[in-house]
C-alpha positions in Angstrom: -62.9 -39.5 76.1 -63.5 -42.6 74.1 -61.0 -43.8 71.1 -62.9 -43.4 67.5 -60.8 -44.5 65.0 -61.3 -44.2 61.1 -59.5 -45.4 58.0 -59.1 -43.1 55.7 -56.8 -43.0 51.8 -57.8 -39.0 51.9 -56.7 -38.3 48.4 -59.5 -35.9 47.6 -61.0 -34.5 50.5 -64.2 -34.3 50.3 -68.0 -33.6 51.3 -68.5 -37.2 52.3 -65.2 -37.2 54.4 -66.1 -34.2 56.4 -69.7 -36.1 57.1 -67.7 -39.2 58.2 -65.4 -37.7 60.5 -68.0 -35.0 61.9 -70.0 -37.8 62.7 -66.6 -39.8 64.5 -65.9 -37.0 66.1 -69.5 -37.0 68.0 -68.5 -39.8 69.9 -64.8 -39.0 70.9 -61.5 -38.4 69.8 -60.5 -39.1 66.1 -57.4 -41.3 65.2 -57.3 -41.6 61.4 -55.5 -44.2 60.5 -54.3 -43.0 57.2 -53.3 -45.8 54.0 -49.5 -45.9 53.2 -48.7 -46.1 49.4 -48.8 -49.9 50.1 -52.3 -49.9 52.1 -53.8 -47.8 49.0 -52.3 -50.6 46.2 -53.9 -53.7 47.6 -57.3 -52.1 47.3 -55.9 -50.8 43.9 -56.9 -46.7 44.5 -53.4 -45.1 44.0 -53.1 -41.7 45.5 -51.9 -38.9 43.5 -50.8 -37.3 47.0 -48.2 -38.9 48.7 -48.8 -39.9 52.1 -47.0 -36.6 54.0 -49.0 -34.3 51.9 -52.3 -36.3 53.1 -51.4 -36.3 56.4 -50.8 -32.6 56.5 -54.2 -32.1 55.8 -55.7 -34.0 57.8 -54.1 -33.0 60.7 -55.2 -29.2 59.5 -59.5 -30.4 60.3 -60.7 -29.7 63.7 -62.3 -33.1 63.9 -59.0 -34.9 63.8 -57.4 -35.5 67.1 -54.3 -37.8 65.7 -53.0 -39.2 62.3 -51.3 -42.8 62.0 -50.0 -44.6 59.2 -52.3 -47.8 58.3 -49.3 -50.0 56.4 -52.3 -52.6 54.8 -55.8 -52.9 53.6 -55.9 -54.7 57.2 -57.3 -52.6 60.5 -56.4 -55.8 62.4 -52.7 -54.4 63.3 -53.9 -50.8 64.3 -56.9 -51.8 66.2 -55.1 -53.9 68.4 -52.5 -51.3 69.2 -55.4 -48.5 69.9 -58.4 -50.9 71.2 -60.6 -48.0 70.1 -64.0 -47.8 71.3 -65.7 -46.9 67.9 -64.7 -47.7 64.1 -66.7 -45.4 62.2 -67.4 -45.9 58.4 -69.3 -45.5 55.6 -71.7 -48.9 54.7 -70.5 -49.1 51.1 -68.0 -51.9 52.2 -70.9 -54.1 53.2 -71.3 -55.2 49.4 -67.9 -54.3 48.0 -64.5 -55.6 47.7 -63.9 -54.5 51.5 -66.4 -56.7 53.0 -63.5 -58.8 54.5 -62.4 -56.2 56.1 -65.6 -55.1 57.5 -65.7 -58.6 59.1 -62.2 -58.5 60.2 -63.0 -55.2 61.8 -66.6 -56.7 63.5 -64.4 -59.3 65.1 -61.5 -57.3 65.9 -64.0 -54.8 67.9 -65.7 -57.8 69.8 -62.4 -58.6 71.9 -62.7 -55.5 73.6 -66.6 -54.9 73.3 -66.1 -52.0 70.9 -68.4 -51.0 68.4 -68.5 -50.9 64.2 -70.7 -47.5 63.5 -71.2 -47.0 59.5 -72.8 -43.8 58.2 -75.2 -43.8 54.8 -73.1 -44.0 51.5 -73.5 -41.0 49.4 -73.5 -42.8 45.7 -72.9 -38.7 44.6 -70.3 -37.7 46.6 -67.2 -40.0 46.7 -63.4 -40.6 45.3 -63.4 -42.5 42.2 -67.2 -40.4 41.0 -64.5 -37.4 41.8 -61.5 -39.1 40.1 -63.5 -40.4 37.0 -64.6 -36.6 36.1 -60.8 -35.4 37.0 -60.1 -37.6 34.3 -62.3 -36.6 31.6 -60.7 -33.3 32.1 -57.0 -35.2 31.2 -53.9 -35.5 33.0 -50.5 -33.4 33.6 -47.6 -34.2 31.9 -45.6 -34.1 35.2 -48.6 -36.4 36.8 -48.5 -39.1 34.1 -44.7 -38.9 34.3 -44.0 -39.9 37.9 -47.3 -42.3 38.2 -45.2 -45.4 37.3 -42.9 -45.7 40.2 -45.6 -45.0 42.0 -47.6 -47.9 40.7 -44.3 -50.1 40.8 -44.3 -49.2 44.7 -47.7 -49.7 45.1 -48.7 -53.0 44.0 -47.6 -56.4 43.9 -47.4 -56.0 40.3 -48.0 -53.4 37.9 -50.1 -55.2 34.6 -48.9 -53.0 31.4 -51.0 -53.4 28.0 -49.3 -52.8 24.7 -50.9 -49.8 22.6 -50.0 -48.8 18.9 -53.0 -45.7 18.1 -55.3 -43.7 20.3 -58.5 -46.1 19.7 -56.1 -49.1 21.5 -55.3 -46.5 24.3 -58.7 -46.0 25.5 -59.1 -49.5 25.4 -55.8 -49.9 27.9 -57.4 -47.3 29.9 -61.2 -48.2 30.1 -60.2 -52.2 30.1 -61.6 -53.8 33.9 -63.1 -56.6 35.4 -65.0 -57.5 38.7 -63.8 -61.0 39.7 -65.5 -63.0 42.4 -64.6 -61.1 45.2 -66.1 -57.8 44.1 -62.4 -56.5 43.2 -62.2 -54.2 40.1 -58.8 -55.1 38.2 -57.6 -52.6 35.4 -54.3 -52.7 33.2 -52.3 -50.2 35.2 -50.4 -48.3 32.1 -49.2 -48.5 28.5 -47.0 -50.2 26.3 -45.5 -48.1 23.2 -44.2 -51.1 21.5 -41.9 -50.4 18.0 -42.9 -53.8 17.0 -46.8 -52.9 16.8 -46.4 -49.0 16.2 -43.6 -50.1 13.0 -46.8 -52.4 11.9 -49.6 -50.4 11.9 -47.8 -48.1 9.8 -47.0 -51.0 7.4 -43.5 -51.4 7.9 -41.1 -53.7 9.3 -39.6 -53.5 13.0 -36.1 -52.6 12.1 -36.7 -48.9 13.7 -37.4 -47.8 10.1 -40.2 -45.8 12.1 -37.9 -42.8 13.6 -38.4 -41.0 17.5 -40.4 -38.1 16.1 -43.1 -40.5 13.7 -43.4 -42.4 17.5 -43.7 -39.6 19.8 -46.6 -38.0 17.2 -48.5 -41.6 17.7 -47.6 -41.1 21.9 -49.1 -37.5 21.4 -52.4 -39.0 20.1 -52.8 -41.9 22.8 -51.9 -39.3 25.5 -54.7 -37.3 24.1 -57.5 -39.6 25.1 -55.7 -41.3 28.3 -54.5 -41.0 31.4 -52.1 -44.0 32.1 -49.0 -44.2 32.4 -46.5 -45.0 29.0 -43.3 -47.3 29.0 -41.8 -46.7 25.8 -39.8 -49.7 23.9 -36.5 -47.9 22.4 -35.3 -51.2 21.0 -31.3 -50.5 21.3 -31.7 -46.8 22.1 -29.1 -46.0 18.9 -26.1 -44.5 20.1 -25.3 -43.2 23.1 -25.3 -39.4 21.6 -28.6 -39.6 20.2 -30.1 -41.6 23.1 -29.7 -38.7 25.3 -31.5 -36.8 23.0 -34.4 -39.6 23.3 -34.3 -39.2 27.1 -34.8 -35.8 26.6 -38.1 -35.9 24.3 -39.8 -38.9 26.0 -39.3 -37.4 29.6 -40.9 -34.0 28.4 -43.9 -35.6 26.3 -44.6 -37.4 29.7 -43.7 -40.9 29.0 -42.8 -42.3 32.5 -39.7 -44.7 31.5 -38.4 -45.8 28.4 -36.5 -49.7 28.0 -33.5 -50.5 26.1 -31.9 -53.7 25.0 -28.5 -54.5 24.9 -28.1 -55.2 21.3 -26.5 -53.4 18.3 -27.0 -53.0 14.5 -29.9 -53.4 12.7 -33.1 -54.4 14.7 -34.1 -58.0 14.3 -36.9 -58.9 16.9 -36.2 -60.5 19.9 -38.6 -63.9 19.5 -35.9 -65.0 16.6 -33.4 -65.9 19.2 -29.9 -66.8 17.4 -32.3 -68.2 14.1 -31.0 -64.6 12.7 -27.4 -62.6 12.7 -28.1 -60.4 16.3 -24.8 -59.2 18.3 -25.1 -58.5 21.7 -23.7 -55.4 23.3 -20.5 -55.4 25.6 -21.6 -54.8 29.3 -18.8 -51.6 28.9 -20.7 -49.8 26.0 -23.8 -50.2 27.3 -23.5 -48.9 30.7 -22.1 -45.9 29.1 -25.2 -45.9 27.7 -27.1 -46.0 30.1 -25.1 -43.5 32.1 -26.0 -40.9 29.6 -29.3 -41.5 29.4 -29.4 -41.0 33.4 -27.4 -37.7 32.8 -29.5 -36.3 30.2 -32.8 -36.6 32.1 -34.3 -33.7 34.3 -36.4 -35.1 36.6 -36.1 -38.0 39.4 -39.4 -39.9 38.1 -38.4 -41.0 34.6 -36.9 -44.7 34.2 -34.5 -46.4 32.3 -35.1 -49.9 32.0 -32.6 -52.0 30.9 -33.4 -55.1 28.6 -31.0 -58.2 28.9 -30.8 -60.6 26.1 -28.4 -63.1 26.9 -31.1 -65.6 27.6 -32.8 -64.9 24.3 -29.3 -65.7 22.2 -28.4 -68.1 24.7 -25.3 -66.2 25.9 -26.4 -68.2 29.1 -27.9 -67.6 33.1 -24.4 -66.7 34.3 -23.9 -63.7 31.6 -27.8 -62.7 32.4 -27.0 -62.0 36.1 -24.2 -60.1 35.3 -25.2 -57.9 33.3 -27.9 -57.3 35.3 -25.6 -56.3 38.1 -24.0 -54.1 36.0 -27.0 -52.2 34.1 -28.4 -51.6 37.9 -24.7 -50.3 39.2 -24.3 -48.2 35.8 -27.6 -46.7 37.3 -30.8 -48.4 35.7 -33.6 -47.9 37.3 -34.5 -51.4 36.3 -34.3 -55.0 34.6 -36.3 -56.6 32.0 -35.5 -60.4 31.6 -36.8 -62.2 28.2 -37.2 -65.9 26.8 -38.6 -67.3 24.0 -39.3 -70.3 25.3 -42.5 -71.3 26.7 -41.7 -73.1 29.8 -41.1 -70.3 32.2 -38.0 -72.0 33.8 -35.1 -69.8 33.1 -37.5 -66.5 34.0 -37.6 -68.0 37.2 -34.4 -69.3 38.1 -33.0 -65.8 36.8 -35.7 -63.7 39.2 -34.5 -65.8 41.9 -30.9 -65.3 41.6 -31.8 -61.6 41.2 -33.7 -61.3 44.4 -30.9 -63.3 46.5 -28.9 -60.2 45.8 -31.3 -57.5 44.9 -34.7 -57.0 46.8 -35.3 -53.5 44.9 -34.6 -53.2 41.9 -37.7 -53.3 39.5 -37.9 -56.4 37.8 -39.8 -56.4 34.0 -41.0 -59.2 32.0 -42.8 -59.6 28.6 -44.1 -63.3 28.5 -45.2 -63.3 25.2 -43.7 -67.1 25.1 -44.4 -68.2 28.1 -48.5 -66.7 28.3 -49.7 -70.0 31.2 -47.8 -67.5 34.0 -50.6 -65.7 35.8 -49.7 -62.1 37.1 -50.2 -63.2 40.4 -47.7 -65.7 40.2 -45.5 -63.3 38.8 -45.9 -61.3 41.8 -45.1 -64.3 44.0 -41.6 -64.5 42.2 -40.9 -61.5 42.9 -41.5 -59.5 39.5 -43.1 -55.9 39.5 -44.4 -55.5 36.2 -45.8 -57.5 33.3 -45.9 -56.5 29.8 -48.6 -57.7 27.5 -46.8 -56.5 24.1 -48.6 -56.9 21.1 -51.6 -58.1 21.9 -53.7 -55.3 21.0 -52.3 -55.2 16.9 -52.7 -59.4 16.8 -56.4 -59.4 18.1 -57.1 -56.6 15.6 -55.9 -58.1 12.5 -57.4 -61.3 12.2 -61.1 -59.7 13.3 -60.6 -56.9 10.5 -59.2 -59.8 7.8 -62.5 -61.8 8.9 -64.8 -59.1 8.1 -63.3 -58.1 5.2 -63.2 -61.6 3.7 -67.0 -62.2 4.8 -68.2 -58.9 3.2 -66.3 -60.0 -0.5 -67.4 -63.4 -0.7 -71.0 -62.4 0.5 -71.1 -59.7 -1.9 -72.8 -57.5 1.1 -71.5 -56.6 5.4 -74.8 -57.8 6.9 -73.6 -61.5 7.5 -69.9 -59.8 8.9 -72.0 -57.7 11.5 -72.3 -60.1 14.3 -67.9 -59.6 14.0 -68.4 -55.9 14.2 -68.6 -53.1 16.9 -71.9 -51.3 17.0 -71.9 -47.7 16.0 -73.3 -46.6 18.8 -70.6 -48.3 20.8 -68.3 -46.7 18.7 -69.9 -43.6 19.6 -70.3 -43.6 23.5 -65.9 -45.1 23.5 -64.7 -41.8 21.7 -64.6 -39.1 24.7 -66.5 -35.7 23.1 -68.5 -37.8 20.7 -71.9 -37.0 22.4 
């Protein structure tokens, strides 16, 4: 028999599958090689299935002689292993962001005269055409919930966009761009941030907005999205009433909450020492996090703990060691912040991290220092990037332009080139139509 072999992600099994693999099978025995978690992040199409669950039904179709794991975007490893006559797949990659590996496949085949065979693309039947109409229909609370570590394992690094109401939520979710390569990138999830939620309600960031006003804003941007939520807790409170935080976030379906190692009343972070803020003894709050890591239910919820010893220049030494701590009191990870805008302590601290720790998520906001590219953060070593208020400061000024062009014009129709069209308006809010 001769060696077919097809790469498969196999989330959503499908008409268009079944062709492919009917068609494989025509010419000899079937290996799918089927994405790992890993694989399915480069091309940036996270599963909802984990790969055991995939496999086991795969293995279930009569066309299917064998399953394999493909650990990368790359064929190059497996083919060499199997030498398989035949790589069956559909030509949509001829044009797309997989054209690279089309032509790493093509000369792959050539060392051992094998042959590339690609069946018609059905525009009507495939995963994300399936995907984007699961999503119109919403998301479960338990899916949303246990998509970040997913994400976090996934990709090099997960981009997070900071959301304070429902409208900025469909922009976090609908937000992409094809770069030069043909790749799609997307922010990956959300930001609840108390700093923009407290200011779209017109009132300061000292937490004067409590839990329940936040969650009912969550309630409303989960409405309308399906990304995942990181949810800013500032200093959590006390360790009795953070449990009961825990609690409430993990059921709505937030996916982890962060906490900074602070006390008393909030005073934002980008002050540094220019305003009275304590720091928190490593002892109280790894207690704190300990009950937080009691109090939750499931094993997909994160606790994320923020260290600010660089931000009130407690310096590197204390930053590492209570990082060390936080992850021993059980955090599930780190987030490291400066206010300054060269990027050189973020980086001497991630490298210290990773000489000791190569799991451990690590989570930065570089509000200061914005010249980092996400890819470069990747390199480092960091897993996820939070853009934090970007959302609220792009609004304001637009909305302040407007409104100051339509009083000194006495009329809107010189502040329209500024505005959204209502039809836009229209076709962004899901139901509208």
């Amino acid at each position: 028999m001769k060696k077919v072999y097809v790469s498969l992600i196999a989330d959503l099994i499908h008409a268009g599958h079944i062709n492919i693999l009917k068609e494989a099978s025509k010419l000899g025995e079937v290996t799918v090689g089927l994405l790992t978690l890993k694989a399915c992040g480069e091309l940036n199409d996270i599963p909802y299935l984990d790969f055991e669950k995939r496999k086991e039904v795969l293995e279930s179709l009569s066309m299917v002689k064998k399953v394999i794991a493909q650990d990368t975007a790359s064929y190059k490893t497996n083919l060499e292993a199997l030498k398989p006559d035949f790589v069956v797949h559909g030509d949509e990659w001829q044009n797309n962001n997989q054209k690279k590996y089309r032509e790493e496949v093509i000369a792959s085949l050539k060392a051992w005269d094998g042959k590339l065979v690609e069946i018609a693309y059905s525009s009507d039947i495939n995963d994300m055409n399936i995907k984007e109409q699961m999503t119109k229909l919403g998301i479960t609370t338990t899916a949303r919930l246990g998509r970040l570590r997913k994400l976090i394992n996934a990709k090099p690094v997960v981009k997070i966009l900071e959301v304070h109401n429902a409208l900025s939520g469909l922009i976090a979710e609908n937000a992409n761009e094809t770069l030069e390569d043909g790749a799609v990138v997307t922010f990956d999830g959300m930001w609840s941030s108390s700093l923009t939620d407290s200011t779209s309600k017109g009132k300061p960031d000292i937490e004067a907005v409590d839990t329940t006003a936040r969650l009912t804003t969550v309630n409303e941007i989960f409405e309308v999205t399906t990304k995942p939520m990181i949810y800013d807790a500032d200093t959590g409170g006390k360790a009795e009433h953070f449990e009961f935080t825990v609690r409430s976030l993990e059921r709505t379906g937030v996916s982890a909450v962060i906490i900074e190692d602070k006390t008393g009343l909030k005073k934002n972070s980008l002050f540094g020492n220019d305003v009275a803020q304590t720091q928190d003894s490593i002892e109280n709050f790894c207690h704190k996090i300990k009950v937080g890591k009691e109090a939750q239910v499931t094993n997909e919820f994160m606790i994320i703990a923020r260290i600010e010893s660089l931000i009130l220049e407690a310096g590197m030494e204390d930053a590492l060691k209570r990082a060390f701590a936080y992850v021993e009191a059980g955090a599930d990870g780190v987030m490291i912040h400066s206010r300054l805008k060269d990027p050189a302590e973020i980086i001497e601290f991630v490298t210290s991290f990773r000489e000791k720790d190569n799991s451990t998520p690590i989570v930065v906001v570089p509000t200061s220092f914005n010249a980092v590219t996400t890819d470069e953060f990747a390199k480092m070593g960091v897993n996820v990037v939070i853009y934090a208020n970007h959302m609220l400061r792009a609004a304001y000024p637009g909305m302040m332009k407007v409104a100051q062009s339509i009083l000194k014009n006495r009329r809107s129709l010189e502040a329209e080139p500024d505005c959204m069209a209502i039809k836009e308006i229209l076709e962004l809010i899901p139901g509208t139509k």
